[in-house]
C-alpha positions as CSV (number, residue, x, y, z in Angstrom):
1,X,-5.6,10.9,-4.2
2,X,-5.5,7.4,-2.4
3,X,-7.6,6.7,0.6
4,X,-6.6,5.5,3.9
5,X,-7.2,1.4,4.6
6,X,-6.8,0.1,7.9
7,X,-5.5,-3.4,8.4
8,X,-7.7,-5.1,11.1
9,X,-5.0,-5.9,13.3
10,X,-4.5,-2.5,14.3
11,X,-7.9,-1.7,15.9
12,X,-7.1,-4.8,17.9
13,X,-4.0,-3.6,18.6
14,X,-5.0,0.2,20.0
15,X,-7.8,-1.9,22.1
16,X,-4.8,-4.0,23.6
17,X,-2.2,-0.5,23.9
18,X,0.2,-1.8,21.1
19,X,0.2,1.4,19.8
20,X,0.7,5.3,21.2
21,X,-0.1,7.0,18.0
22,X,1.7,10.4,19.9
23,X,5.1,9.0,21.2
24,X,5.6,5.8,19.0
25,X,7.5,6.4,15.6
26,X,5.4,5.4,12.2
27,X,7.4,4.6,8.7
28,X,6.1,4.9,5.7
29,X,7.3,2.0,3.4
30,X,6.7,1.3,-0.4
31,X,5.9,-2.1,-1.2
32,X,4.4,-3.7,-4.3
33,X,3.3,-6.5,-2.7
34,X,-0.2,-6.6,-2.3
35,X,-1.3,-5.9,1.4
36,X,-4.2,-8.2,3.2
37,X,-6.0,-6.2,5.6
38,X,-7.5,-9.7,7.3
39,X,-4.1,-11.3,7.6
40,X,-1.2,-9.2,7.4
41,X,-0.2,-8.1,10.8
42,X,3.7,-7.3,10.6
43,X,5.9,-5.3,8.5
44,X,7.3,-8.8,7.5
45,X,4.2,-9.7,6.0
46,X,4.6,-7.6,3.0
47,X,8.3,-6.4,0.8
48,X,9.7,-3.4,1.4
49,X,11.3,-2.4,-1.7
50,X,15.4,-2.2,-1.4
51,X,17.6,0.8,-0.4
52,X,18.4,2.1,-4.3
53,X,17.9,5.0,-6.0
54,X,16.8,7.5,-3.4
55,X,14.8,5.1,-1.3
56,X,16.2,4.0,1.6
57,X,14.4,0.2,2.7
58,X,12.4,0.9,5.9
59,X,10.9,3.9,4.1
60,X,10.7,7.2,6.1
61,X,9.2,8.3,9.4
62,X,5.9,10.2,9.1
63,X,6.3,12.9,12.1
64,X,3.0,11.0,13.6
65,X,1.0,13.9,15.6
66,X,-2.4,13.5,17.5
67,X,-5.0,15.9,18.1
68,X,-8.0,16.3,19.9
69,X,-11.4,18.6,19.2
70,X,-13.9,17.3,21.5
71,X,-14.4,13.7,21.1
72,X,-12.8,13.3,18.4
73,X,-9.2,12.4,17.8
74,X,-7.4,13.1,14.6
75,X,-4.1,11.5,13.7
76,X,-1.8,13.1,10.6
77,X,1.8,13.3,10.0
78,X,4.2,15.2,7.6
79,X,4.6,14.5,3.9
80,X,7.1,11.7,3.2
81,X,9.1,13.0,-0.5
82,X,11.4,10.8,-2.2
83,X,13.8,12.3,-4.9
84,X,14.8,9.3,-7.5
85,X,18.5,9.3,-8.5
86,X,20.8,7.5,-10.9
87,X,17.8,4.7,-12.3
88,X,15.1,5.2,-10.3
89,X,13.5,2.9,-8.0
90,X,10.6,1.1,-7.6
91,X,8.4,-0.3,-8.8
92,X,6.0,0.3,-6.1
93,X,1.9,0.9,-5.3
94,X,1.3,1.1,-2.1
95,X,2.8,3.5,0.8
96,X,2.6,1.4,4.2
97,X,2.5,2.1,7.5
98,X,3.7,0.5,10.3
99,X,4.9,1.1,14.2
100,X,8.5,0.8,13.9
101,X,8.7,1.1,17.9
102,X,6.8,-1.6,18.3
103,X,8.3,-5.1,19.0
104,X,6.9,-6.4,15.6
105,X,6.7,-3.7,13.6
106,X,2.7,-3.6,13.7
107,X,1.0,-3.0,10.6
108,X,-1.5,0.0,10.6
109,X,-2.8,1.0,7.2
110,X,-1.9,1.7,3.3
111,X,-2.6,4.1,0.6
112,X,-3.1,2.0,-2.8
113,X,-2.3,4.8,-6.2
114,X,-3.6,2.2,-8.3
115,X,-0.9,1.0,-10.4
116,X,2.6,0.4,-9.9
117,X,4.5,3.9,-9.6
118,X,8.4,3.7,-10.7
119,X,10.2,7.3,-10.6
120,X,12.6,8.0,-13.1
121,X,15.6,10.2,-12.7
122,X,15.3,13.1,-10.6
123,X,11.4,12.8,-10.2
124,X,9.7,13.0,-7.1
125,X,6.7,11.0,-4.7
126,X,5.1,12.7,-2.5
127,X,3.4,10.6,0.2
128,X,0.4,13.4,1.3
129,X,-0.1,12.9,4.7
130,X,-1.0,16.0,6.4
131,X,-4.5,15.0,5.6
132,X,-6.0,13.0,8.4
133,X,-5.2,9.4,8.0
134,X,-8.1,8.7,10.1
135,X,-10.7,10.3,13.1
136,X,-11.4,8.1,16.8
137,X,-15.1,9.5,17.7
C-alpha cells in the first residue's frame, strides 16, 4: 500500500487556518507528474491528467472527516474508485490531494504506487483512504 507524504506547505498552511480539514472539500487527483514536497504549493504545480476514460480532471472529492480521541486528531476520508472505460486512462502514479475550497487550491499530500498505473478497459483503482491519512497529537 502507498504511504501518506505531506507537502510542507500544508503544515504552514493549518498554522495560518488555510485549511478546515472538517468543512473544506479535499480532491483526490491523479497526476504523473512528479510532486515536490519543498516547492509545490498549488494544484497548478503539478498535471492533473484529462477528463477521458472514466476519469474526470479535478479527480474526485474524498468525503474528508475529522475525529478526535483525546489529543489526538485523526483525519480519513472515503475510498475514491475509478472504473476505466472505452481505452483506459492514465497513465498515472500518484493520487493527490488538495483543498479545492481553498482560493488556490492548496496542496496537502500524495500517495506514490511506485510506477505509473494505466487501467485498461473496465478495470478499477481504488484510492484507500479510510485509513488515516495522518494523526495531530
Amino acid at each position: 500500500m502507498a504511504s501518506f507524504v505531506k507537502f510542507e506547505s500544508f503544515v504552514e498552511g493549518l498554522a495560518k487556518k488555510e485549511h478546515n480539514l472538517h468543512t473544506d472539500t479535499i480532491m483526490v487527483m491523479l497526476t504523473n507528474s512528479t510532486p515536490n514536497v519543498a516547492t509545490h504549493t498549488v494544484k497548478a504545480d503539478l498535471t492533473d491528467l484529462s477528463t477521458a476514460n472514466g476519469y474526470t480532471a479535478g479527480g474526485s472529492d474524498s468525503t474528508n472527516a475529522v475525529s478526535r480521541s483525546g489529543g489526538t486528531v485523526s483525519v480519513t476520508g472515503a475510498d475514491i474508485t475509478w472504473t476505466s472505460s472505452g481505452a483506459g486512462f492514465g497513465p498515472f502514479r500518484y493520487a493527490v490531494l488538495y483543498n479545492d475550497t481553498h482560493a488556490s487550491d492548496a496542496l496537502i499530500g500524495y500517495y506514490d504506487y511506485g510506477s505509473s498505473i494505466t487501467p485498461a478497459n473496465g478495470e478499477t483503482f481504488t484510492v484507500d483512504m479510510t485509513t488515516t491519512w495522518f494523526t495531530l497529537a
